[in-house]
C-alpha positions in Angstrom: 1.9 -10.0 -2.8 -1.0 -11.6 -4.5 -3.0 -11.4 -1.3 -2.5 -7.7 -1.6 -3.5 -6.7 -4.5 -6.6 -9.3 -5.0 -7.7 -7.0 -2.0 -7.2 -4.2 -3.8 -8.9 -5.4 -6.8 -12.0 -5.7 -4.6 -11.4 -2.5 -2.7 -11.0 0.1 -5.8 -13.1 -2.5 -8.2 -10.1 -2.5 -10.6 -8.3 -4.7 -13.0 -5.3 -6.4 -11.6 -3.2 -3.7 -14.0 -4.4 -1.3 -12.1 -4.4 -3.0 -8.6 -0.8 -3.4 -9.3 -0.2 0.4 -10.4 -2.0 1.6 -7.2 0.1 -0.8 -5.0 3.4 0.5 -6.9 2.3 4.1 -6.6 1.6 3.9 -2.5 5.3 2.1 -1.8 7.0 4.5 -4.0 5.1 7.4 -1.6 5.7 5.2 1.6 9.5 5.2 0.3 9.9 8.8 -0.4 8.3 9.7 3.3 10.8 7.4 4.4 14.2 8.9 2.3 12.5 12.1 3.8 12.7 10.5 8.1 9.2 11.6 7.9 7.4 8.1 7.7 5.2 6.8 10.6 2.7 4.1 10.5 -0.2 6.0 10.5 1.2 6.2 7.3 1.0 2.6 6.4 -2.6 2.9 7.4 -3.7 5.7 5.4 -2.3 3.3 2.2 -4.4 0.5 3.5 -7.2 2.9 3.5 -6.5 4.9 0.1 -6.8 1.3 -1.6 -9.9 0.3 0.7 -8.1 -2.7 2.2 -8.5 -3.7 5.8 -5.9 -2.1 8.1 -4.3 -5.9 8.4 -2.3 -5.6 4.9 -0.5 -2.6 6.5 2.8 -5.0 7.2 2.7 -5.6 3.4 3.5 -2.1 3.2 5.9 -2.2 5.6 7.8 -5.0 4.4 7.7 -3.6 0.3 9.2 -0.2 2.1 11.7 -2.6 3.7 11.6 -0.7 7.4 
């Protein structure tokens, strides 16, 4: 998870705090799209690109959503 959200720090020129609260607040979205069946990977990728990452950290997402 580190690799993540040093990314992120970079990406949203944050704190780690907030890098952290950014990367909680995506899975918890990811997570509800996925209690709801509605979650596809696109989705993944529009995290990776909300928190200016490369597309690459989407499997982070992926395995934090646990799908």
């Amino acid at each position: 998870m580190k690799g993540i959200i040093k990314a992120i720090m970079i990406g949203c020129k944050c704190s780690e705090k907030e890098a952290k609260e950014y990367y909680r607040s995506e899975v918890d979205y990811l997570r509800e799209l996925a209690s709801l069946n509605d979650l596809r990977y696109g989705d993944f990728e529009a995290a990776c690109s909300n928190l200016g990452i490369d597309y690459d950290y989407a499997m982070d997402f992926i395995n934090a959503v646990g799908v």
